[in-house]
KEBADREN-493774 format. One record per residue (C-alpha): residue in three letters; x, y, z. Coordinates in Angstrom, 2 decimals, always signed. Layout:
% residues N
<rec ala,<X,Y,Z>>,
...
This chain:
% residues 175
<rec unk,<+0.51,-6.39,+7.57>>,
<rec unk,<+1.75,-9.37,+6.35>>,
<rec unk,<+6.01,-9.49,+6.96>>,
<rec unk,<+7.61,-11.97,+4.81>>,
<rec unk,<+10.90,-11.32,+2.69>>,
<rec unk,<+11.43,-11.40,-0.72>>,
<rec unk,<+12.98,-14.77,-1.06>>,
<rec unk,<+9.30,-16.29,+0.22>>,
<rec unk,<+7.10,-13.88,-2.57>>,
<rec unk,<+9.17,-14.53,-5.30>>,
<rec unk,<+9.57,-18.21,-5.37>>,
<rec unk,<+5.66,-18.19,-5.95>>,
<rec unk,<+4.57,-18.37,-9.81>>,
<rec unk,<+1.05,-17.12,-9.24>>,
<rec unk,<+2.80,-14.15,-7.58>>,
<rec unk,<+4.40,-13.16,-10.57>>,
<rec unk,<+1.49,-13.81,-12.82>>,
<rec unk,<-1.05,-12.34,-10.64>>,
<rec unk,<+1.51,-9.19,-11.09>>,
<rec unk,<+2.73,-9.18,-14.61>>,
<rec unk,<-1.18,-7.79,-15.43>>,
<rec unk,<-1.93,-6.12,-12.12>>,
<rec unk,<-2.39,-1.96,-12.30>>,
<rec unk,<-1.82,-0.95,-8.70>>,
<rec unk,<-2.09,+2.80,-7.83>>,
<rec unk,<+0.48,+3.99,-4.98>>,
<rec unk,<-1.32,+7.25,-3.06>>,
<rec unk,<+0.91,+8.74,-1.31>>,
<rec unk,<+0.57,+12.21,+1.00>>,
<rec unk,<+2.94,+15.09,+0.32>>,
<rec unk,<+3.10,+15.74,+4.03>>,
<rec unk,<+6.59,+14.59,+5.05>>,
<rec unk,<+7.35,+13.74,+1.72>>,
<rec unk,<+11.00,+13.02,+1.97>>,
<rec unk,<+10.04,+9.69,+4.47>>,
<rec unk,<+6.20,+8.92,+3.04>>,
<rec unk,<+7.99,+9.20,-0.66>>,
<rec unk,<+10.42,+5.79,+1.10>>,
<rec unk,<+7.72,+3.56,+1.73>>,
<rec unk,<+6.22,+4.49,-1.99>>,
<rec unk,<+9.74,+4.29,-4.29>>,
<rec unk,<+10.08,+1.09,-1.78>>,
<rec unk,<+6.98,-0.17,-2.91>>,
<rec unk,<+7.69,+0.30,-6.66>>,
<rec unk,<+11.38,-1.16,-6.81>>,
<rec unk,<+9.82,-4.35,-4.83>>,
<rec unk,<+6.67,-4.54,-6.90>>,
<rec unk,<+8.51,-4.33,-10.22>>,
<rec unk,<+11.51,-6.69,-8.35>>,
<rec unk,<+8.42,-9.41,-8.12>>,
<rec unk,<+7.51,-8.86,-11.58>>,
<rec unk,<+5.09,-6.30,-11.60>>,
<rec unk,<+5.37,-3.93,-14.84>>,
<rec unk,<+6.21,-0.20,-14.18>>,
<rec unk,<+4.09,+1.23,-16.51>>,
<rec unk,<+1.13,-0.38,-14.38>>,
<rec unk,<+2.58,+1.03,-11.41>>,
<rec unk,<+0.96,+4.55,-10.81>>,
<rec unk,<+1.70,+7.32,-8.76>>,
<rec unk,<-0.70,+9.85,-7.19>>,
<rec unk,<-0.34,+12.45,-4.37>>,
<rec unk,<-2.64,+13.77,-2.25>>,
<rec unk,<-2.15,+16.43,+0.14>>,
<rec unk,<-1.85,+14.50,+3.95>>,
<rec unk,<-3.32,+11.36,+4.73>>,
<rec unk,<-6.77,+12.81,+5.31>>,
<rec unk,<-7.02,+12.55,+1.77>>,
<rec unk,<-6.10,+9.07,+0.67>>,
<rec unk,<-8.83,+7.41,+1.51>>,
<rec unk,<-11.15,+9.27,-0.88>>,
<rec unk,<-8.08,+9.15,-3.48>>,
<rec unk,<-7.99,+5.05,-2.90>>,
<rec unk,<-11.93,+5.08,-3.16>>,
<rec unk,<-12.07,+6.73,-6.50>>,
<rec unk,<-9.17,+4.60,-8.07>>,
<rec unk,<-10.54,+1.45,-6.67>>,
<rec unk,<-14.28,+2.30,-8.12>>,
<rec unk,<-13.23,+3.26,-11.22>>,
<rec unk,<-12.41,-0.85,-12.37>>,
<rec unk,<-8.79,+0.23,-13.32>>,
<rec unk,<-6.86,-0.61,-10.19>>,
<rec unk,<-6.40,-4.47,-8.89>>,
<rec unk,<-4.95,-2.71,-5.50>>,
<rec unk,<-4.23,+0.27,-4.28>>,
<rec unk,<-1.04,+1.05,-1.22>>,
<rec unk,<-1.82,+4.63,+0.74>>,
<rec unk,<+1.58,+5.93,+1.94>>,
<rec unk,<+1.71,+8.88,+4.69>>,
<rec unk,<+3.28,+9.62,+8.18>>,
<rec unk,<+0.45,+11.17,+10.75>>,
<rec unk,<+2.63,+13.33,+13.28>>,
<rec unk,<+1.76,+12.99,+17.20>>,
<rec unk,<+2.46,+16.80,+17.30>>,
<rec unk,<+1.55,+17.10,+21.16>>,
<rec unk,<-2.05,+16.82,+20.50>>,
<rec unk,<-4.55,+13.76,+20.40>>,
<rec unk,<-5.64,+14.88,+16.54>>,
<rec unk,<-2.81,+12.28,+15.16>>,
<rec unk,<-5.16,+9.66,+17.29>>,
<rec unk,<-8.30,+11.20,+15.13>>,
<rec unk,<-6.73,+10.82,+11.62>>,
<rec unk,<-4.89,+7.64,+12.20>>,
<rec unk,<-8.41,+5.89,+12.90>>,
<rec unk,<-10.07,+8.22,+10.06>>,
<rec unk,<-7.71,+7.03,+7.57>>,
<rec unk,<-7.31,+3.37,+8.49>>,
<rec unk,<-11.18,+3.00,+8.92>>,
<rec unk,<-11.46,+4.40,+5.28>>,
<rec unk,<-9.13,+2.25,+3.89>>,
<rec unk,<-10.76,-0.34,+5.03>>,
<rec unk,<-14.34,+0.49,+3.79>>,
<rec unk,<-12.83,+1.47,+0.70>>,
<rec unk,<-11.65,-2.32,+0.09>>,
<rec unk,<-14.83,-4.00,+1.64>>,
<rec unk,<-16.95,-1.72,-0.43>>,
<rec unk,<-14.99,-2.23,-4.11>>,
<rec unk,<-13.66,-5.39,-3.43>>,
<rec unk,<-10.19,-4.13,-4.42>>,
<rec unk,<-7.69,-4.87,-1.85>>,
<rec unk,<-5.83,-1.41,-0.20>>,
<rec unk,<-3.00,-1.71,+1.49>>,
<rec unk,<-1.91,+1.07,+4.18>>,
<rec unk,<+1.72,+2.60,+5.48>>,
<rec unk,<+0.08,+5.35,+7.01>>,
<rec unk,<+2.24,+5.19,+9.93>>,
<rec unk,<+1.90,+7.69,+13.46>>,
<rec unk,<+5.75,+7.27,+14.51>>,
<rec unk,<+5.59,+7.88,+18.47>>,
<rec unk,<+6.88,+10.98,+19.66>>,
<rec unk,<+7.92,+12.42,+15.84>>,
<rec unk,<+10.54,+14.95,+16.18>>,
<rec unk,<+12.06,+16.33,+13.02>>,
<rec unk,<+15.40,+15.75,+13.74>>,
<rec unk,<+18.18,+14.59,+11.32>>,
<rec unk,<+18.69,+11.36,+13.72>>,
<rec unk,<+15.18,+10.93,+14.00>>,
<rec unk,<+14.50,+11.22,+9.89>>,
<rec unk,<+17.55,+9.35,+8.77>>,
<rec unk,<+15.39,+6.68,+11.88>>,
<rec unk,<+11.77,+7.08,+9.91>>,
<rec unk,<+13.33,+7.22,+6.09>>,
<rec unk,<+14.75,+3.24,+6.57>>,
<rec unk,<+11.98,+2.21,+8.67>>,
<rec unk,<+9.73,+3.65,+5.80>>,
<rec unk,<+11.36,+1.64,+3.20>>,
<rec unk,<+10.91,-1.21,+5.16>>,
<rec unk,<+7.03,-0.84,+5.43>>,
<rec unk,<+7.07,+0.09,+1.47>>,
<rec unk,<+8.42,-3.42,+0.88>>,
<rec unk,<+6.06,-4.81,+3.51>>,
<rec unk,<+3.08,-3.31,+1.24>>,
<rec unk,<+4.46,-4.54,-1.42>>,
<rec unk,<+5.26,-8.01,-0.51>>,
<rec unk,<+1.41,-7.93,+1.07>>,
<rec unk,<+0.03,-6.49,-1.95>>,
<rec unk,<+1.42,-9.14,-4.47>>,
<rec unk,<+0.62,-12.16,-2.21>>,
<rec unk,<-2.80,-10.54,-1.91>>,
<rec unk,<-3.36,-10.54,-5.75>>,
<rec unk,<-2.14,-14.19,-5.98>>,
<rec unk,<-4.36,-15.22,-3.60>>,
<rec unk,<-7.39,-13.42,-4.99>>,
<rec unk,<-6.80,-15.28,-8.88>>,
<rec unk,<-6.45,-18.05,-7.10>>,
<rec unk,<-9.32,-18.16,-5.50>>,
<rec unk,<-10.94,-16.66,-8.85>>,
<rec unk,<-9.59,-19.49,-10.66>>,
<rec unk,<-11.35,-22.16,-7.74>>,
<rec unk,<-15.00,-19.97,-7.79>>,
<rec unk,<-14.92,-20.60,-11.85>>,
<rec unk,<-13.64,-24.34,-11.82>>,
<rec unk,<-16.84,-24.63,-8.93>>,
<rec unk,<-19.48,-22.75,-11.40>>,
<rec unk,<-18.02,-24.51,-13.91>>,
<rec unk,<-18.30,-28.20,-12.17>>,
């Protein structure tokens, strides 16, 4: 993901532009909640920090991150969402199925955006070794706010760079 602090996304005009209209759906999985639900209130004070409006800012939950994919793929198909951010934490619990979902859920993602043409953005993270400790959530909680701004610094350079790019495809039809 794209790592670039605020400073560098705001000063950009087609940022906030390409925001001021943009509807962008936050999935997020209730698994964990108290560090996925970081990285998504992260997203949304950045987002509306860079101009975005709130009320185009929506929420959804899903269950784990199994399920954002399909969640992502609906909102994206549907022609009301200029992006979509999934939000979950997949716990190495001792067995390799963390290795199974991760790949699941990133793969998706990723077809969901190739196939609608509506950018996704993921913080569906697999911490290494994930122990449940108050040290160890207090660790994942501020690291999760930091990817939430990540996503949303990524997302709104994304959108800039797609109406740009928009803007350049009708000036060459146009020509």
């Amino acid at each position: 993901m794209n790592q670039t602090t605020i400073a560098n996304v705001s000063s950009s005009q087609a940022t906030r532009a390409a925001l001021q209209q943009a509807r962008i759906a936050i999935v997020s999985a209730n698994w964990h909640s108290d560090v996925v639900h970081q990285a998504r209130d992260a997203a949304v004070r950045r987002l509306t920090a860079l101009g975005a409006a709130p009320a185009r800012l929506h929420q959804v939950e899903v269950p784990g991150a199994f399920e954002i994919p399909l969640m992502a793929q609906k909102l994206a198909a549907s022609g009301q969402f200029d992006a979509v951010i999934g939000c979950a934490v997949i716990v190495n619990g001792g067995i390799y199925h963390h290795e199974f979902v991760s790949a699941a859920v990133v793969d998706g993602l990723m077809r969901v955006q190739l196939d609608t043409g509506v950018p996704v953005f993921s913080v569906a993270l697999t911490p290494h070794n994930f122990q449940p400790t108050e040290d160890l959530l207090g660790f994942f909680r501020c690291h999760f706010v930091h990817k939430g701004e990540e996503a949303a610094d990524a997302c709104a350079q994304t959108l800039a760079a797609h109406a740009d790019i928009d803007a350049l495809l009708t000036q060459a039809v146009a020509a």
